[in-house]
C-alpha positions in Angstrom: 80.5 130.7 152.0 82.7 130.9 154.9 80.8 130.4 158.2 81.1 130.8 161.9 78.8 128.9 164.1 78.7 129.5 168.0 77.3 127.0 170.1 77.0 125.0 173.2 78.2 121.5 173.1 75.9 120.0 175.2 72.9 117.4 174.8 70.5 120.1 174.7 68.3 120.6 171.4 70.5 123.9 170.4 73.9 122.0 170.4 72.3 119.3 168.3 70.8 121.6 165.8 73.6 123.9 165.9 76.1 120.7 165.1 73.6 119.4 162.1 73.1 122.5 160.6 76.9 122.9 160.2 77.4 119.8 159.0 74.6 119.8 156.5 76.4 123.2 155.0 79.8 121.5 155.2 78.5 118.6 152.9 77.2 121.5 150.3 80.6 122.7 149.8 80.2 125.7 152.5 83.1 126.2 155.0 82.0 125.9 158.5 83.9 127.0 161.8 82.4 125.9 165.2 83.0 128.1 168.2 82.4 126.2 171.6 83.9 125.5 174.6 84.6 122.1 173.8 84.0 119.7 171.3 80.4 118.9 170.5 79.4 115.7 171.3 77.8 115.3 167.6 80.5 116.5 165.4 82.2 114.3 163.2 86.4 113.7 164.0 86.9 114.2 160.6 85.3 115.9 157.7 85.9 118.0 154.8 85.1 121.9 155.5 84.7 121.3 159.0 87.1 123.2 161.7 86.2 123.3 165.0 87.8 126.4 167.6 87.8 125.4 171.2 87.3 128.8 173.4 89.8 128.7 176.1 89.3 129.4 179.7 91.3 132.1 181.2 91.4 131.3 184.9 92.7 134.2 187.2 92.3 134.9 190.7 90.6 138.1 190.5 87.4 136.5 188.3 85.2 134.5 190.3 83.7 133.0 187.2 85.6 132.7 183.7 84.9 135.3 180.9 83.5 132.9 178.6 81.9 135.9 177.1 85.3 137.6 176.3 87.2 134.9 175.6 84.8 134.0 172.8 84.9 137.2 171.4 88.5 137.1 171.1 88.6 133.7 169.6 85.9 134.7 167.4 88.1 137.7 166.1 91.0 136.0 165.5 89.3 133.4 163.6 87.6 136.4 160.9 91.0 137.6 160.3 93.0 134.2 159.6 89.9 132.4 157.6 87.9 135.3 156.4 84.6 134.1 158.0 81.9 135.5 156.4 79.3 134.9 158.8 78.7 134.5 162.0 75.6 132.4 163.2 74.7 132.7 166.6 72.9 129.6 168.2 71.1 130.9 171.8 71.2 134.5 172.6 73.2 134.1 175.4 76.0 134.8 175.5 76.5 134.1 171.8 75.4 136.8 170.4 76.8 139.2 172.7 80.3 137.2 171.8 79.6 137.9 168.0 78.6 141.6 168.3 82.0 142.7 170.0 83.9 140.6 167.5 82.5 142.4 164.7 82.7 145.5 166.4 86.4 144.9 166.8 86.4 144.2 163.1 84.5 147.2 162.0 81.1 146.0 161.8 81.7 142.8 159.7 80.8 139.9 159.2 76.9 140.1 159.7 75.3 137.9 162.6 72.7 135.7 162.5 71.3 135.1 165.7 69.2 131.6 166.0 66.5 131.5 169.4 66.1 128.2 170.6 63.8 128.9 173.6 64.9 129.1 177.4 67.5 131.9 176.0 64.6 134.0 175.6 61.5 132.1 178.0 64.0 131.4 181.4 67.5 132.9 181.1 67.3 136.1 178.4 64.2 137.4 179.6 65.6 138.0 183.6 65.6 141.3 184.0 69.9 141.0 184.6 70.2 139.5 181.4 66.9 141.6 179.3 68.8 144.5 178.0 71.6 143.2 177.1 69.8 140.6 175.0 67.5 142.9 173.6 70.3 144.8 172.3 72.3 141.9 170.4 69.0 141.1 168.6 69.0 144.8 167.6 72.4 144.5 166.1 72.3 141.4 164.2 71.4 141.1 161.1 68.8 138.3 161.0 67.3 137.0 164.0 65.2 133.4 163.8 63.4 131.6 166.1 62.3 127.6 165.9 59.1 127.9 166.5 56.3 131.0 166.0 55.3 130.3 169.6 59.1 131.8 170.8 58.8 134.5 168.1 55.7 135.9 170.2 57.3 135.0 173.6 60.5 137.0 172.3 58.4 140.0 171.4 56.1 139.9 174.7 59.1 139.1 177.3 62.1 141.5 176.2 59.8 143.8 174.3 61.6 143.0 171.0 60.7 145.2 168.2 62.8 144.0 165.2 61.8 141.0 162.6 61.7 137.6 163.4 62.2 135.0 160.5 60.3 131.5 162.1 62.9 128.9 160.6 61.7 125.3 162.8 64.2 123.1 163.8 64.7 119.8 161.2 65.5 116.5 161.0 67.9 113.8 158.7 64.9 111.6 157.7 67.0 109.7 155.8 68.6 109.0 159.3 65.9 109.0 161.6 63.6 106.5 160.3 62.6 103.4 161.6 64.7 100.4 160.5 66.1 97.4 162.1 68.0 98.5 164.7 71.6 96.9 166.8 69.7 96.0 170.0 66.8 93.2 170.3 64.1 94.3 171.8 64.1 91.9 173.9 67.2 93.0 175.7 64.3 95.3 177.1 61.3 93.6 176.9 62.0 89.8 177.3 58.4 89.1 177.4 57.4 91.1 174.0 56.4 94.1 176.9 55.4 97.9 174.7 58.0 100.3 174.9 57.4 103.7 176.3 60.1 105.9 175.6 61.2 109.4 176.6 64.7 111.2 176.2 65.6 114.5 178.2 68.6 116.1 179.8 65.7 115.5 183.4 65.2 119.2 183.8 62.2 120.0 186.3 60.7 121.3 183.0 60.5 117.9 181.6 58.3 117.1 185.0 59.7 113.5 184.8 57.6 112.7 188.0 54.6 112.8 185.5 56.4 110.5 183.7 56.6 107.9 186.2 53.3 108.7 187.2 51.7 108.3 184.2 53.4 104.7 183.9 52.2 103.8 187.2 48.8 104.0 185.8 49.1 102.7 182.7 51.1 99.2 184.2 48.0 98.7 186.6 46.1 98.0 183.1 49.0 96.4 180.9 52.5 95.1 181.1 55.0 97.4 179.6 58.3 99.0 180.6 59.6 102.7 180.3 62.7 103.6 178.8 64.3 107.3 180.1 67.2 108.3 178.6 68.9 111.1 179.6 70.5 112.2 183.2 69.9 115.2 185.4 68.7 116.6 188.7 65.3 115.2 188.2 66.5 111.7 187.9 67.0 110.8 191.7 63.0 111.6 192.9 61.6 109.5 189.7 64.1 106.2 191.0 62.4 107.1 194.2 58.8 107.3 193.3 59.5 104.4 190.5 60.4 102.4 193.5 58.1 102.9 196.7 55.2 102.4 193.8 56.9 98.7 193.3 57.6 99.2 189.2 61.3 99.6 189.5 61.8 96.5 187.8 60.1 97.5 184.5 61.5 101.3 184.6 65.2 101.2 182.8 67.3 104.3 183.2 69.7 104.7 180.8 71.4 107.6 181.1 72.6 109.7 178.5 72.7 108.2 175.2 74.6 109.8 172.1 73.0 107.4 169.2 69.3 107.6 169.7 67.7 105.9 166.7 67.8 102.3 167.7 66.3 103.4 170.8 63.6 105.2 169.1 63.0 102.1 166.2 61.9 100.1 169.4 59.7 102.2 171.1 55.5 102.0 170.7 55.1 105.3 172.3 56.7 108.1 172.4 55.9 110.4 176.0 56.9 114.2 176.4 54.8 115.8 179.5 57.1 119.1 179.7 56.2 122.4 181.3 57.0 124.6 178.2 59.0 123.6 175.1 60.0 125.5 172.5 59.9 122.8 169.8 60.7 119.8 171.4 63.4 118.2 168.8 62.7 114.9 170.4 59.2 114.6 169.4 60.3 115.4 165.9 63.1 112.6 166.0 60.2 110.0 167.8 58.0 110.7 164.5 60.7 110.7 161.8 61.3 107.2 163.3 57.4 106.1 163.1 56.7 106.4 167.0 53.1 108.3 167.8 54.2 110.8 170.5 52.1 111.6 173.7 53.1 115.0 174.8 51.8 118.6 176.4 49.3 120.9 174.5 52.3 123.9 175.2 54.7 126.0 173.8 55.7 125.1 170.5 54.8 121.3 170.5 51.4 121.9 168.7 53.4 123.3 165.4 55.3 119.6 165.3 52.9 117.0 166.3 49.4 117.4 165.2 46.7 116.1 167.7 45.3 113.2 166.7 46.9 112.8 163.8 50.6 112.1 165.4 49.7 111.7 168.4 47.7 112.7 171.3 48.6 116.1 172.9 47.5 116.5 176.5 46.9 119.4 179.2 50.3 119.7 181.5 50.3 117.7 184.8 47.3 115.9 183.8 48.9 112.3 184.2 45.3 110.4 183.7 44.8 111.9 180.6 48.1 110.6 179.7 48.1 107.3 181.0 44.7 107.0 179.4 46.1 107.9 175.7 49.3 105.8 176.0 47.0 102.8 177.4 45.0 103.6 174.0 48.0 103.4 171.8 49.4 100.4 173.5 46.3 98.4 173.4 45.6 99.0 169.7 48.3 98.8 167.6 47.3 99.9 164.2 45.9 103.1 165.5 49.5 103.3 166.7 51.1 102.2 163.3 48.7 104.7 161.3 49.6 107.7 163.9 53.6 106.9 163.6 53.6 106.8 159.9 51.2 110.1 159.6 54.1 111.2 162.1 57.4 110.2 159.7 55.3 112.0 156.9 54.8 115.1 158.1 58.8 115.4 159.3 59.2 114.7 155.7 57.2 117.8 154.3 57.4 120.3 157.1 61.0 119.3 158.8 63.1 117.8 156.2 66.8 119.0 156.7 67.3 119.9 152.8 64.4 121.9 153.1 65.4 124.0 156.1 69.4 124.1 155.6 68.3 125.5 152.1 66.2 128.3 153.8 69.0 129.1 156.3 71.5 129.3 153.1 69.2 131.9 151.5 69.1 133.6 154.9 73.4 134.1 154.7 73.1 134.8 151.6 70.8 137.6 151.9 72.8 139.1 155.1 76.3 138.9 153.4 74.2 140.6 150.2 73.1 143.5 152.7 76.0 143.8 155.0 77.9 147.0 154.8 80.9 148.6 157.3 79.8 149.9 160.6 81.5 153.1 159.9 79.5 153.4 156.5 75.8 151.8 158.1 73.8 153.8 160.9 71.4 150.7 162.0 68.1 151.8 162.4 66.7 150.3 165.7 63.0 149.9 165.8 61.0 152.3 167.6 59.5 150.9 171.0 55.7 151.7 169.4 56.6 150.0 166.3 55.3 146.9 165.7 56.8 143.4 165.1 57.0 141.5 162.3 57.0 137.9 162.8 57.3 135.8 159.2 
């Protein structure tokens, strides 16, 4: 197949996806184009079936912001008619999948669209009531719309009053490259005195409520010496230096910043911590357990359908940063529980998450869509009725 893939080519969890995915199909023999504004950070210089279609911004003085979403469709377009894409695949509803719609619309109603929800597409951004119609209407015209977790199914359905079917296809992971291993950096570069690890990685969102992070490790070093490892930059990142420091840990809090190879970061780590607000999925967590780290994270969103409580890890109510501190202080200070959680982690990302398992389904997806797919002029697309209800599967 021939295959489109619109993304962002940021740090965030859809980028990363986005970039595996297309890489995974590339490597079965599938021809994959990526649509961004720049180059993603995870996609290979070179590699078979791989061609990569930086949108160009079109700077006038009458816009005061860029039409990224025109531009894209344009780009988009031209890239069906020279290569023949077959497909397009829509990673985070906005404005991708607006994008793809008036490209196939300029090229009478083909190819089909795929449109992929991550989550604050839907939970922050495409539920607004600017941006609600508009994304309620691209779901309505593509042909297959997924979600990564059955938690932002429900959300889509409840917040932009979605009627149409949701396939839940989770996000996955390379657990031939995620696992634990022995890693490029001594561990004592971060703990000279054999100190646990506590880990998190985030693009420092308010979401990601890193002051409960540093709270939480506050606690836990009054019991035990260990450090904490943040990696990742953002507007959040200032007030944790600041409460890090009038609380007198600064010296065992390393920041350091955003980091493109994660891996040997996560083979080092005893804990892994995620406190967030909301997540979708939280990829992260699924990376910390392919790797063998037991993650400590928020009973919310879509984290309960990745790590299993008490089994993986220990899942905790939000903002609750003695709860936290208690079950980090528990791993920490008994390390086979710990071992036992992290490999019960790396074995469930091997039967629920593995990427062979999930590219497959996402292969069967195309292929049903292309199967399906007829000229606009020829198709009258039956939008569901408002009363009807949603199938989630």
């Amino acid at each position: 197949m021939k295959i489109g893939i619109i993304l962002y080519p940021t740090y965030g969890g859809s980028g990363v996806v986005a970039t595996e995915l297309g890489v995974a199909l590339a490597s079965r023999g599938h021809e994959v184009h990526f649509f961004s504004s720049s180059r993603p950070f995870r996609l290979p210089q070179f590699q078979p079936n791989i061609y990569f279609h930086e949108v160009p911004a079109v700077h006038y003085a009458l816009f005061e912001h860029t039409p990224y979403t025109l531009t894209l469709s344009t780009t988009l377009y031209e890239a069906i008619q020279h290569y023949g894409i077959e497909l397009i695949h829509s990673h985070y509803a906005i404005p991708h999948a607006t994008a793809a719609y008036l490209a196939q619309q300029m090229n009478n109603g083909r190819p089909p669209i795929i449109t992929t929800l991550h989550g604050t597409d839907i939970t922050l951004v495409g539920s607004h009531p600017a941006y609600a119609p508009v994304v309620r209407f691209t779901l309505d015209q593509s042909n297959r719309v997924t979600a990564v977790s059955q938690f932002l199914a429900e959300e889509t359905c409840k917040r932009i009053n979605f009627r149409g079917k949701i396939d839940v296809v989770p996000n996955f992971i390379d657990t031939e490259y995620y696992k634990r291993s022995t890693c490029h950096i001594s561990k004592q570069t971060f703990a000279p005195n054999g100190e646990p690890l506590i880990l998190h990685i985030s693009n420092f969102r308010p979401v990601k409520r890193i002051q409960d992070i540093v709270n939480a490790f506050i606690k836990v070093r009054r019991e035990k010496p260990c450090r904490l490892l943040l990696a990742g930059d953002g507007p959040e990142r200032s007030a944790a230096e600041q409460t890090a420091r009038a609380a007198g840990v600064m010296n065992d809090v390393v920041f350091l910043g955003n980091q493109p190879v994660i891996v040997d970061l996560l083979s080092l780590a005893d804990v892994y911590f995620v406190p967030s607000e909301t997540e979708s999925f939280c990829l992260s967590a699924l990376e910390a357990m392919s790797c063998e780290v037991p993650v400590v994270a928020t009973r919310v969103g879509g984290i309960p359908e990745v790590v299993t409580d008490g089994e993986c890890g220990f899942l905790t109510n939000v903002g609750d940063t003695d709860d936290m501190a208690a079950r980090i202080l528990h791993l920490i200070e008994h390390p086979k529980t710990a071992r036992e959680m992290g490999q019960a982690g790396r074995l469930r990302a091997i039967e629920h998450f593995k990427m062979e398992t999930i590219v497959a389904r996402y292969e069967l997806l195309y292929q049903e869509a292309i199967a399906e797919s007829t000229p606009c002029q020829q198709r009258m697309r039956e939008i569901p009725s408002m009363s009807s209800r949603s199938k989630i599967t």
